[in-house]
N, CA and C atoms as an extended XYZ file, in Angstrom:
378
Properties=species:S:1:pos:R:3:atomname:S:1:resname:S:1:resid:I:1 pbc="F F F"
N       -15.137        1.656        7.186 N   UNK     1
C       -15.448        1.702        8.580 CA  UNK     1
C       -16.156        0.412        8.947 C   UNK     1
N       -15.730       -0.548       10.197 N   UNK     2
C       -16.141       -1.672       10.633 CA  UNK     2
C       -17.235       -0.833       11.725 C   UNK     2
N       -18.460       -1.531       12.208 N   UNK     3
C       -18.942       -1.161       13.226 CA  UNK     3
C       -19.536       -2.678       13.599 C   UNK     3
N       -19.530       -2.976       14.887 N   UNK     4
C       -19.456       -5.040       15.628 CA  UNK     4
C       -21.112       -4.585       16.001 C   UNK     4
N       -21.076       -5.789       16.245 N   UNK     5
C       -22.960       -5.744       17.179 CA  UNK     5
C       -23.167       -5.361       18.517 C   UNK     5
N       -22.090       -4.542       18.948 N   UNK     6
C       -22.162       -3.925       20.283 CA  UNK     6
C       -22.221       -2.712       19.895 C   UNK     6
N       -22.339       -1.893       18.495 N   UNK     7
C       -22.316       -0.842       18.366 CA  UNK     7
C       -20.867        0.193       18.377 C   UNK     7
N       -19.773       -0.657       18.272 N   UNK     8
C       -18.906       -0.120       18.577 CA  UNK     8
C       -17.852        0.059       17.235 C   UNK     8
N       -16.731        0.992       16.747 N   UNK     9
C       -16.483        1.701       16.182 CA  UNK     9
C       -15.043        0.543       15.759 C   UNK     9
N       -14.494        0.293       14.295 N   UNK    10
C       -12.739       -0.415       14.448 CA  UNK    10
C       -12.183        0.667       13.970 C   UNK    10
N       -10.808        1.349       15.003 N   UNK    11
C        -9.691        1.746       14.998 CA  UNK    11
C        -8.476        1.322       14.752 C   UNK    11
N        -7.616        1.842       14.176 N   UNK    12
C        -6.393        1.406       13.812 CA  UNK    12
C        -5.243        2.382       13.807 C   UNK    12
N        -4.323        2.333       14.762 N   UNK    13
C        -3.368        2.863       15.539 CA  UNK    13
C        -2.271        3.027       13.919 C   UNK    13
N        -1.603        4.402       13.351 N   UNK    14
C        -1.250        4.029       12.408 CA  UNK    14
C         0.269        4.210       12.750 C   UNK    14
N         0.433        3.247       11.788 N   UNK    15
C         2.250        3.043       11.937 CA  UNK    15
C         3.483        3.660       10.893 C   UNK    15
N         2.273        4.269       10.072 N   UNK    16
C         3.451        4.969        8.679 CA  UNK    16
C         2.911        6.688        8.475 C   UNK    16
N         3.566        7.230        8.078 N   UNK    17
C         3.221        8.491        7.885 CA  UNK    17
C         1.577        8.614        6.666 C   UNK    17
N         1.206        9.480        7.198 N   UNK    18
C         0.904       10.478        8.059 CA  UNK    18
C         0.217       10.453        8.862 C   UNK    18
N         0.516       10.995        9.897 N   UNK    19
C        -0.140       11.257       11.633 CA  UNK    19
C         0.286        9.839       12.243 C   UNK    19
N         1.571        9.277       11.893 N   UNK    20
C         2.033        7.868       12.700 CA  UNK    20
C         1.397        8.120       14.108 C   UNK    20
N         1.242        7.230       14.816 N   UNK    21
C         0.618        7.097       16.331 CA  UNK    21
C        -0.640        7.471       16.602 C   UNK    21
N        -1.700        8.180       15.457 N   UNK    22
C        -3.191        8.503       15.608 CA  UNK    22
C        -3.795        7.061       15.619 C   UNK    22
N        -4.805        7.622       15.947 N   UNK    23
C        -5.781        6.780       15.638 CA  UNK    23
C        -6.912        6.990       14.855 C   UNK    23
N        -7.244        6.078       13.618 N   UNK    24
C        -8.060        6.227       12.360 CA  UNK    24
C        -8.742        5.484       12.125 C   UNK    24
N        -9.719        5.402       11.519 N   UNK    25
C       -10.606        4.325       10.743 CA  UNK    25
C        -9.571        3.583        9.909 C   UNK    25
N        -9.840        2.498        9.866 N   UNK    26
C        -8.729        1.560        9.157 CA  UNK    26
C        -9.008        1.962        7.540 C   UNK    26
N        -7.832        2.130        6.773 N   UNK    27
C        -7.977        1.871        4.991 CA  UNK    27
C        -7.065        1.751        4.235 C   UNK    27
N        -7.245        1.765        2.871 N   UNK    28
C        -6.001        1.846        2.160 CA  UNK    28
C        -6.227        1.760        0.738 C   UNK    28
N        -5.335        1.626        0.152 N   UNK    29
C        -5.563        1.736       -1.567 CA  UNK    29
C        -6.122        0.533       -2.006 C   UNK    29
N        -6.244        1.246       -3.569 N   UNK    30
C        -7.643       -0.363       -4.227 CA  UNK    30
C        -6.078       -0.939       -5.240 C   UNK    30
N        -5.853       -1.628       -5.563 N   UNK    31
C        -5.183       -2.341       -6.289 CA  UNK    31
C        -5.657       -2.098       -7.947 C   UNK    31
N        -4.882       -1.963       -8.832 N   UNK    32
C        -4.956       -1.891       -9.793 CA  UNK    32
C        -5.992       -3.093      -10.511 C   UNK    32
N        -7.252       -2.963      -10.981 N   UNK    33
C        -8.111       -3.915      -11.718 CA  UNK    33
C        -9.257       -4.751      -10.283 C   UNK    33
N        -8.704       -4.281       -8.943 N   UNK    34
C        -9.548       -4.876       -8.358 CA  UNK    34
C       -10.469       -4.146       -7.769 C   UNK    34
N       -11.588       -4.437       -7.413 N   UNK    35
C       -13.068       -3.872       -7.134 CA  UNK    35
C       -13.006       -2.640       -5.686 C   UNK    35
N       -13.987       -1.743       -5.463 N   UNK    36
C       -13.714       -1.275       -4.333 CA  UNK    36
C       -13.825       -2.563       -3.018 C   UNK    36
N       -14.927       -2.814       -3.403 N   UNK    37
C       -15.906       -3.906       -2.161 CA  UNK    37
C       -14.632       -4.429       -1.813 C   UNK    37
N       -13.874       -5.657       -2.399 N   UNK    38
C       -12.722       -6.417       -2.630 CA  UNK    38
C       -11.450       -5.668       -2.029 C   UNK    38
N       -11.574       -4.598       -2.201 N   UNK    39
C       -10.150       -3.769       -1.530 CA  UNK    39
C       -10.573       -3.498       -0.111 C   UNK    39
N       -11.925       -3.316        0.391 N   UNK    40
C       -12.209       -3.120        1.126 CA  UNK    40
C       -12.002       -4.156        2.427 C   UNK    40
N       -12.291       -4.952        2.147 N   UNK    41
C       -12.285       -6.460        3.014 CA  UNK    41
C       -10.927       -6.933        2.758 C   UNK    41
N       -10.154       -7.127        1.627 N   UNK    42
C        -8.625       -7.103        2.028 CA  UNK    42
C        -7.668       -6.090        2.681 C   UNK    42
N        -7.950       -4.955        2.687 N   UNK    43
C        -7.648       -3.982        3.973 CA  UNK    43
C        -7.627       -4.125        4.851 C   UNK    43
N        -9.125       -4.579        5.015 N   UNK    44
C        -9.527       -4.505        6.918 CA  UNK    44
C        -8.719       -5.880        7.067 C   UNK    44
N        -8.976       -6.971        6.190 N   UNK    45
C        -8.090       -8.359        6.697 CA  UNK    45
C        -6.781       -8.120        6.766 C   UNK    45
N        -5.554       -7.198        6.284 N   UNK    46
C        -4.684       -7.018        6.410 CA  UNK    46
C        -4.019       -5.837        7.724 C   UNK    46
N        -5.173       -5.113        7.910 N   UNK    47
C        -5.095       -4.389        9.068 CA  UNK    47
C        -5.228       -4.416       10.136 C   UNK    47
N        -5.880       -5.673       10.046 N   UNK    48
C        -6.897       -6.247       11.689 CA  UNK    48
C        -6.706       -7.525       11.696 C   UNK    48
N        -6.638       -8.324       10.873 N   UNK    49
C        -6.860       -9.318       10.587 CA  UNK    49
C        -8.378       -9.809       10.934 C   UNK    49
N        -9.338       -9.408       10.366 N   UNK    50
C       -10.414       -9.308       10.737 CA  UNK    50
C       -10.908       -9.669        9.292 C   UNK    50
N       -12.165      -10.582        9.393 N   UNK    51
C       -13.023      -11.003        8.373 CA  UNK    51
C       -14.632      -10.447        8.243 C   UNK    51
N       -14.861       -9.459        7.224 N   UNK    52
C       -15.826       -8.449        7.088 CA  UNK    52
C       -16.624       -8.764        6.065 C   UNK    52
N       -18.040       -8.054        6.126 N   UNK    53
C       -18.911       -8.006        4.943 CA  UNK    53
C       -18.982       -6.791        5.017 C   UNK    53
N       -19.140       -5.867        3.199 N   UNK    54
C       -19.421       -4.699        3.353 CA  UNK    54
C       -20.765       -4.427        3.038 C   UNK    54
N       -21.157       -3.705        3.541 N   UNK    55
C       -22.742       -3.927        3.306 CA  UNK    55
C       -23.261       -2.171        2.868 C   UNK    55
N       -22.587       -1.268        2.819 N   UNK    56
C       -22.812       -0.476        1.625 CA  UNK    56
C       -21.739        1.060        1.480 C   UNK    56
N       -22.304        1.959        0.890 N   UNK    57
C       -21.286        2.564        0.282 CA  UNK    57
C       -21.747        3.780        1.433 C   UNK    57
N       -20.546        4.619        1.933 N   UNK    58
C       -21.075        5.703        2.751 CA  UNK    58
C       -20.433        7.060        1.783 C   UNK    58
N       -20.297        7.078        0.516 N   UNK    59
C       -19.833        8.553       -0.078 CA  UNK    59
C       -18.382        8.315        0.398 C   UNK    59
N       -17.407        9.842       -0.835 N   UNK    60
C       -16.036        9.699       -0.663 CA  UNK    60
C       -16.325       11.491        0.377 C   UNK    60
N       -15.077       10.887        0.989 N   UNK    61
C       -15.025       12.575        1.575 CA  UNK    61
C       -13.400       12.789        1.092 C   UNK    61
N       -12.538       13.561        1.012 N   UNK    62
C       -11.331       14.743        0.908 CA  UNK    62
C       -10.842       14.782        2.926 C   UNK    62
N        -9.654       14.098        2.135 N   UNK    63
C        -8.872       14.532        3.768 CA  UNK    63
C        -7.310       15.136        3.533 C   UNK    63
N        -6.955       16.071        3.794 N   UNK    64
C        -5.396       16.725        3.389 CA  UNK    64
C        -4.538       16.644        5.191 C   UNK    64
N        -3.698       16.163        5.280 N   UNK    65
C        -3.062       16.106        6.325 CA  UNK    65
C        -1.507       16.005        5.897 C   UNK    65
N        -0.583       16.580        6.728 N   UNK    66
C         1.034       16.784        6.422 CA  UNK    66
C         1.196       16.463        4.958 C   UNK    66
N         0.787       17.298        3.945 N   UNK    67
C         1.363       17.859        2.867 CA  UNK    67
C         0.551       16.215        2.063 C   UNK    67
N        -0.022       15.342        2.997 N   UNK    68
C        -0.926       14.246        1.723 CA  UNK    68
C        -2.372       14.881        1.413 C   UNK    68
N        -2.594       14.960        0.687 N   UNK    69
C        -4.104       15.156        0.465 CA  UNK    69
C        -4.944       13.678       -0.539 C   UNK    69
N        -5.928       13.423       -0.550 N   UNK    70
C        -6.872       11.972       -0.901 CA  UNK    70
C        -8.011       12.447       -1.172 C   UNK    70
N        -8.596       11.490       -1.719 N   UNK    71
C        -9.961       11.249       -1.916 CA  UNK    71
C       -10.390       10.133       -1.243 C   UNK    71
N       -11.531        9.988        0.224 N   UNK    72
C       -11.282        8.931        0.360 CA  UNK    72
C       -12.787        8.208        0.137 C   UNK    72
N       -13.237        6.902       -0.227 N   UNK    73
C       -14.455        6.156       -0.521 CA  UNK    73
C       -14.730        5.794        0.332 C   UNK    73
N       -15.438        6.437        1.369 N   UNK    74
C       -15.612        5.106        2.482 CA  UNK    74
C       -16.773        4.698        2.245 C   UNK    74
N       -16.866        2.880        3.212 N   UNK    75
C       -17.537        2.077        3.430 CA  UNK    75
C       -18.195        1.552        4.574 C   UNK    75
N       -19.213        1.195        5.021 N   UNK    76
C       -19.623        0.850        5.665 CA  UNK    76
C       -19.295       -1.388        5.716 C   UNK    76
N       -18.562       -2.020        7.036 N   UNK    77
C       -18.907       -2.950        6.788 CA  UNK    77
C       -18.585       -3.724        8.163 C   UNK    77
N       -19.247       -4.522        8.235 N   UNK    78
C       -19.256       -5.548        9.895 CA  UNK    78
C       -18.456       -6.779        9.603 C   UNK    78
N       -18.398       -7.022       10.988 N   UNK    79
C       -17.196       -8.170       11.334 CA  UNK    79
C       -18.198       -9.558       10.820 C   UNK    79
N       -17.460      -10.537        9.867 N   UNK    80
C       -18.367      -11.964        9.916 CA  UNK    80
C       -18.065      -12.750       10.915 C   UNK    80
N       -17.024      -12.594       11.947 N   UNK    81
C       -16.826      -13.658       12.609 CA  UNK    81
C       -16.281      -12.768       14.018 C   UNK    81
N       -16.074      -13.288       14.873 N   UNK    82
C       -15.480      -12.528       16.196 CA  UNK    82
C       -13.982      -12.622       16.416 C   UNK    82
N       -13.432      -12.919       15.520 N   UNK    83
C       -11.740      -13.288       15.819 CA  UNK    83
C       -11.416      -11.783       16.261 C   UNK    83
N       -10.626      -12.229       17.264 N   UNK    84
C        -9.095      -11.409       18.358 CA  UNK    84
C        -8.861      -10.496       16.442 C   UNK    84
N        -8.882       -9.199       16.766 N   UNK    85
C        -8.033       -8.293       16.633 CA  UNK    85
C        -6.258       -8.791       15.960 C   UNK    85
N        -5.917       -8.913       15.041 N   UNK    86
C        -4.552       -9.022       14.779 CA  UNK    86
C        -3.587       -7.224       13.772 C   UNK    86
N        -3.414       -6.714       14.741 N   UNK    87
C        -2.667       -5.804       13.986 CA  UNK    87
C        -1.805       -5.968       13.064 C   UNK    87
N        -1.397       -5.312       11.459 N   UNK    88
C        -0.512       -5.899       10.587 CA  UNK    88
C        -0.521       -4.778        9.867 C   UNK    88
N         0.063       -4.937        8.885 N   UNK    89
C         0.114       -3.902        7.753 CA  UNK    89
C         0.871       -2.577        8.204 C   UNK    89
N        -0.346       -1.579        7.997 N   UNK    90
C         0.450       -0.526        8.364 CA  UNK    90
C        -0.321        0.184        9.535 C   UNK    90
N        -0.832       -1.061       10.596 N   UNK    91
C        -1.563       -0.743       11.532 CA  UNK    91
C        -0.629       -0.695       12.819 C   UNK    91
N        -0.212       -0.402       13.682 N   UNK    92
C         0.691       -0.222       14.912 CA  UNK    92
C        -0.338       -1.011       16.102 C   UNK    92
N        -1.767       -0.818       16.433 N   UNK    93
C        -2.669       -1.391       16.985 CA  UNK    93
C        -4.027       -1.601       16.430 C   UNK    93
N        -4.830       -1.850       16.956 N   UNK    94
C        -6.013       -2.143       16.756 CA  UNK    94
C        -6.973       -2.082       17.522 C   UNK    94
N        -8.211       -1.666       17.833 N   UNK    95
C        -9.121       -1.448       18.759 CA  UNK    95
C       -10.593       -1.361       18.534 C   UNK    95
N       -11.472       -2.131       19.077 N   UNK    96
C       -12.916       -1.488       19.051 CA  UNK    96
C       -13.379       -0.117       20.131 C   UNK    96
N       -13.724        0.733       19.685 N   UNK    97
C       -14.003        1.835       20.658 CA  UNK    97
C       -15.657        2.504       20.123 C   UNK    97
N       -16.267        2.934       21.798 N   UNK    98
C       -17.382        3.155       21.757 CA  UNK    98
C       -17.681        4.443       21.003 C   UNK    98
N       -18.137        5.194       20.690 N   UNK    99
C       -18.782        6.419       19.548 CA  UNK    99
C       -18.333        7.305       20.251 C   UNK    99
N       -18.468        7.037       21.641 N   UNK   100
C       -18.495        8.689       22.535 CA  UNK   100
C       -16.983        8.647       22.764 C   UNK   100
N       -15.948        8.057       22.409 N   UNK   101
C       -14.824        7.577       23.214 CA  UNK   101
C       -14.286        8.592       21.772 C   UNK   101
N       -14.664        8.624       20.514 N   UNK   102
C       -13.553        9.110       19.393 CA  UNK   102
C       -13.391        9.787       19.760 C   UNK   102
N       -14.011       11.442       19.893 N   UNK   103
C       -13.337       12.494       20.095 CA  UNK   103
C       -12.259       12.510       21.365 C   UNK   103
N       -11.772       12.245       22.235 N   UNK   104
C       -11.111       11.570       23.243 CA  UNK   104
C       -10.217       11.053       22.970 C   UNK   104
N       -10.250       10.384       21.341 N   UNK   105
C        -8.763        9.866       20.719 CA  UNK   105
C        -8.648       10.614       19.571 C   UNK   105
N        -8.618       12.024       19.576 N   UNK   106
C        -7.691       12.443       18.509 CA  UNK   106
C        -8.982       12.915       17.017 C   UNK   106
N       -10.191       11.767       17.209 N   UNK   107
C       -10.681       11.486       15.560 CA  UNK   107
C       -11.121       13.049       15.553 C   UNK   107
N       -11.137       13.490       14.454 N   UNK   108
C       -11.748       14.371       14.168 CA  UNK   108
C       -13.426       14.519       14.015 C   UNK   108
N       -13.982       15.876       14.132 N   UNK   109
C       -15.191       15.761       13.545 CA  UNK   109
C       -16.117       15.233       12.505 C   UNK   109
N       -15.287       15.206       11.270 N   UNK   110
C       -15.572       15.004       10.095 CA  UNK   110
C       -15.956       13.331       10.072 C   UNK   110
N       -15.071       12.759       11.099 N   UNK   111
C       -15.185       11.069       10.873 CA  UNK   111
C       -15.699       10.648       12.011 C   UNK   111
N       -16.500       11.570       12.903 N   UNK   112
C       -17.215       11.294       14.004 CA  UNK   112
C       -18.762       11.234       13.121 C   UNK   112
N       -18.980       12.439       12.582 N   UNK   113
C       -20.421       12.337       11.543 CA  UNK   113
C       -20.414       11.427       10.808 C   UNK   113
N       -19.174       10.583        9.772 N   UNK   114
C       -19.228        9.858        9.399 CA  UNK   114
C       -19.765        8.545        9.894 C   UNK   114
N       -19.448        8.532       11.079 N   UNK   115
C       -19.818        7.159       12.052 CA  UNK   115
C       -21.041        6.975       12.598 C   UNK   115
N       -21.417        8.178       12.918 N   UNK   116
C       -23.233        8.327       12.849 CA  UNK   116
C       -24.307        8.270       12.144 C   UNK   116
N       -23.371        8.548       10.643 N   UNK   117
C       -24.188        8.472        9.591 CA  UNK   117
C       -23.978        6.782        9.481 C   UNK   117
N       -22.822        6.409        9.449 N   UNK   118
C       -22.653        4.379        9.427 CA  UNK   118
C       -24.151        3.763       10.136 C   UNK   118
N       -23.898        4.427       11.318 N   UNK   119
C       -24.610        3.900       12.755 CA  UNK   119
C       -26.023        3.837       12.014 C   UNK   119
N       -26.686        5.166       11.572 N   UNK   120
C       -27.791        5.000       11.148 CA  UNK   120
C       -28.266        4.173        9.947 C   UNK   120
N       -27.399        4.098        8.838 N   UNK   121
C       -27.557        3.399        7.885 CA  UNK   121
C       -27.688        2.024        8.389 C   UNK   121
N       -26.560        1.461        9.121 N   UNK   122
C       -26.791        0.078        9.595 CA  UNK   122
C       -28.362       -0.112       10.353 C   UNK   122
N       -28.344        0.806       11.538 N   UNK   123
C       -29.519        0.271       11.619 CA  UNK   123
C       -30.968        0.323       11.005 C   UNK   123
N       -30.937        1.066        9.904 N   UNK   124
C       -32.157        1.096        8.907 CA  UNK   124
C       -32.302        0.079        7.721 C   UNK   124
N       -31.128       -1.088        7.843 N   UNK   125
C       -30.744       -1.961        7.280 CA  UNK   125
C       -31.219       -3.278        7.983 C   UNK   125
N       -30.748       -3.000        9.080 N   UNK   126
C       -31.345       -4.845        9.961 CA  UNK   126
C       -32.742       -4.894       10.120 C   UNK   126
């Protein structure tokens, strides 16, 4: 999970199954031999084209949707630079959106707490 210095949330419009056309916290798999941190920031750069620091670990949660089920690690990590948004991968769009705006697109509960819990960690960090 990206969160910018406006407090605001990165989405990623998805383009492959499952739930094509939602909108999600951006992620994806770790590569065989390479680090989480490292998978993490080549994700978001391949999803957004966006250049990130991760700055810590938020716990894995369990998500089962159309017959996939995961384990997923999420992360907490901010943008290093302000570059434009580039959608790629297996992203369809891309978006910053405000906290109160997720439920409104679809996110579920589970990754709304998640984002509050981000929110707070970050700011008990700066």
């Amino acid at each position: 999970m990206v969160l910018d210095a406006l407090g605001r949330v990165l989405l990623v419009q998805r383009a492959r199954p499952p739930s094509v056309g939602s909108w999600t916290l951006p992620g994806g798999r770790i590569h065989q031999g390479e680090a989480p941190r490292a998978a993490v920031v080549r994700e978001l750069r391949e999803e957004t084209g966006l250049r990130t620091r991760v700055v810590c670990s938020l716990g894995a949660v369990m998500l089962a949707r159309e017959g996939f089920s995961y384990r997923i690690h999420e992360y907490l990590a901010v943008a290093r630079d302000d570059a434009p948004l580039r959608p790629g991968d297996d992203a369809a769009d891309a978006r910053w959106v405000h906290p109160t705006e997720l439920a409104s697109l679809g996110i579920s509960e589970q990754v709304v707490e998640l984002v509050d819990r981000a929110i707070d960690r970050l700011s008990r960090t700066r």
